[in-house]
NUZAGU-834468 format. One line per field, with one value per residue (C-alpha): residue in one letter; x, y, z. Coordinates in Angstrom, 3 decimals. Layout:
res <- [a_...] $
xx <- [X_...] $
yy <- [Y_...] $
zz <- [Z_...] $
This chain:
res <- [x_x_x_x_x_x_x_x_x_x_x_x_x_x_x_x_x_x_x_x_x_x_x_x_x_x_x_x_x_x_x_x_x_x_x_x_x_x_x_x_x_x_x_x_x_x_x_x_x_x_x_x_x_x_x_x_x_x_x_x_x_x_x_x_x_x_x_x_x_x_x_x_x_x_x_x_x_x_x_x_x_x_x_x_x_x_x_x_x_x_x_x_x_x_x_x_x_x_x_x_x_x_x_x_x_x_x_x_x_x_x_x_x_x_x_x_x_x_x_x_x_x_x_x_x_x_x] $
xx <- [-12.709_-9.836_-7.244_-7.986_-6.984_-4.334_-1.027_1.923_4.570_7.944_9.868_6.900_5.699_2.362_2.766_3.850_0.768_-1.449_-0.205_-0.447_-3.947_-4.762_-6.140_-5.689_-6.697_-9.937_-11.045_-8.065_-7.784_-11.424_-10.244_-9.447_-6.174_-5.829_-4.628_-1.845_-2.837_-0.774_-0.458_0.542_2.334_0.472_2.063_-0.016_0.436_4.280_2.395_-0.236_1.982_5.174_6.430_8.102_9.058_12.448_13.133_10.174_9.338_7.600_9.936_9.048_11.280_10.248_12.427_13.056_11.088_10.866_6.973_6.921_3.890_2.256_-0.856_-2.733_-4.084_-0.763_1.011_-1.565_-1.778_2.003_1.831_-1.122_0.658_4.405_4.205_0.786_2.197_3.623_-0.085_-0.845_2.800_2.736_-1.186_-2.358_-1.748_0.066_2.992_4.773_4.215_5.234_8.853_9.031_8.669_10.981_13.735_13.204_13.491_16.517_17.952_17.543_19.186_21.747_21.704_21.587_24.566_26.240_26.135_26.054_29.114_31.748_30.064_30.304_34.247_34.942_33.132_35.276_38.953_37.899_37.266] $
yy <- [29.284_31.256_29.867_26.258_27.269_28.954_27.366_27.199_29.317_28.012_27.883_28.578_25.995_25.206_27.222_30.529_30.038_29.587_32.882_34.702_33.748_34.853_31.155_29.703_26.225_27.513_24.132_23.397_27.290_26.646_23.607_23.381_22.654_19.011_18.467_15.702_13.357_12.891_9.145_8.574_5.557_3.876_2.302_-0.843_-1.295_-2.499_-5.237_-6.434_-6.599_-6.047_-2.397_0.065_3.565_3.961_7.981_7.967_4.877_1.681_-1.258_-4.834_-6.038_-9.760_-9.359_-5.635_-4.773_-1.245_0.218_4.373_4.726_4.060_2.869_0.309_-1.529_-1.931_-3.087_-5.791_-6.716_-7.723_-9.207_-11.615_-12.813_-12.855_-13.819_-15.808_-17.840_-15.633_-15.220_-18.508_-19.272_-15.876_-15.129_-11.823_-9.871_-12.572_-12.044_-14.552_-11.482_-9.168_-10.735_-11.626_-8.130_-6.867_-9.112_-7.943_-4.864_-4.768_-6.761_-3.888_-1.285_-3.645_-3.124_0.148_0.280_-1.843_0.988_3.976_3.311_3.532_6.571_8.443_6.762_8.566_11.942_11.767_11.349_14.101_16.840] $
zz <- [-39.147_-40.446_-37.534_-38.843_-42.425_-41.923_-43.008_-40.373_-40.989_-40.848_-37.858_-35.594_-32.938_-31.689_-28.514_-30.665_-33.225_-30.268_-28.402_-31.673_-32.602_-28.960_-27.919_-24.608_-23.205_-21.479_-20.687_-18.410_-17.063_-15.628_-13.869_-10.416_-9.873_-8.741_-4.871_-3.924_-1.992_1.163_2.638_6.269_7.546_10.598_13.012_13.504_9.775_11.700_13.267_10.932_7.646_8.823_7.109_8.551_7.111_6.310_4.975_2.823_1.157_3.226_3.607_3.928_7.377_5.539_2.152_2.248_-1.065_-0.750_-1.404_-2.471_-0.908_2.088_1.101_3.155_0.272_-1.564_1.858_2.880_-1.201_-0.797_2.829_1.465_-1.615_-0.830_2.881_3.230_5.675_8.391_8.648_10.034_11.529_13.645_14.113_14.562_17.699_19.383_21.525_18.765_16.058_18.329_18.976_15.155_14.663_17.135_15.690_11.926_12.597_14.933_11.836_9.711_12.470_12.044_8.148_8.201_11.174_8.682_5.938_7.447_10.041_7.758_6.106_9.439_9.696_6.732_7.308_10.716_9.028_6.813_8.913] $
């Protein structure tokens, strides 16, 4: 009962009183510690709602809204309400989809040609 009486002194922080009165957070030391959950890109996940990984976030080939996680709920969530109608204009697994999605993402190789050529110019005249 003492500890809870016991004025602060000055100059001393929480973490100092708590190592001096010998107290630890038992609670959390008891815990197990928690595990990250590691989410996988699938490649039909291309196909259905048009993402593909690009380093290590998703990226919509439709308006290139990048996603940090690949989560299958959070893809289809934004396929359904920003692109409903690539649903019904290029029906699933249809050779329509297929060349939809062939020509999105050569647009984005050309994107990324776009920024990373002169990069690779430069690195060139440098050396």
């Amino acid at each position: 009962m003492n500890k809870w009486l016991k004025r602060s002194a000055e100059g001393t922080s929480n973490e100092e009183r708590n190592a001096s009165e010998g107290s630890s957070n038992k609670i959390f030391d008891k815990c197990a510690p928690r595990k990250s959950k590691a989410y996988h890109f699938h490649q039909e996940w291309e196909l259905n709602y048009f993402f593909t990984m690009v380093k290590e976030n998703c990226c919509c080939l439709i308006c290139n809204t990048s996603l940090p996680m690949p989560k299958k709920g959070n893809l289809e969530r934004h396929f359904n309400t920003m692109h409903s109608k690539y649903q019904t204009d290029f029906p699933p697994n249809s050779e329509i989809r297929k060349s939809k999605l062939q020509a999105l993402k050569s647009q984005l190789k050309v994107q990324e040609n776009m920024f990373s050529g002169p990069i690779e110019q430069l690195k060139f005249l440098s050396k």
